[in-house]
Residue, then its C-alpha position, 0 to 999 in steps of 0.5 A: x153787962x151791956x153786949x153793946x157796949x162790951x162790943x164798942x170797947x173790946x178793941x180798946x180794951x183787947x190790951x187789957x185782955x190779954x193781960x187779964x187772961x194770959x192763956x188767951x193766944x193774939x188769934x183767939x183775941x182776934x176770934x172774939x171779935x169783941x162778942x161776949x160769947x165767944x169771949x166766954x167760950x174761949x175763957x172755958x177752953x183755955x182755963x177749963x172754967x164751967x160757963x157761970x165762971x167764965x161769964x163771972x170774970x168777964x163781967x168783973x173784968x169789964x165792969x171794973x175797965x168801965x168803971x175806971x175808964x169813966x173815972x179818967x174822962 
């Protein structure tokens, strides 16, 4: 996954976050601050997932958003 691009479309995508993580309270999606790792960090703590899980979702997550985001244009 590319951090740039994660970081351009985490407000565009926030909605969608929320959504897929539904642990995830409005303030730690504001914390995110669209960086990949703090996005990580928060998935271990809401959802007790080791690192590699949580970095798992969120690459499937996010490449499957791009995927249809691309597919719309």
């Amino acid at each position: 996954m590319n951090l740039d691009i994660f970081a351009g479309k985490w407000k565009q995508a926030r909605g969608q976050a929320k959504e897929w993580w539904g642990k995830l309270t409005d303030d730690d999606l504001e914390r995110i601050e669209g960086r990949y790792d703090k996005l990580v960090g928060a998935l271990q703590e809401r959802y007790g997932w080791a690192k590699k899980q949580a970095e798992d979702e969120v690459t499937r997550r996010f490449d499957a958003y791009s995927a249809e985001d691309t597919t719309r244009r």
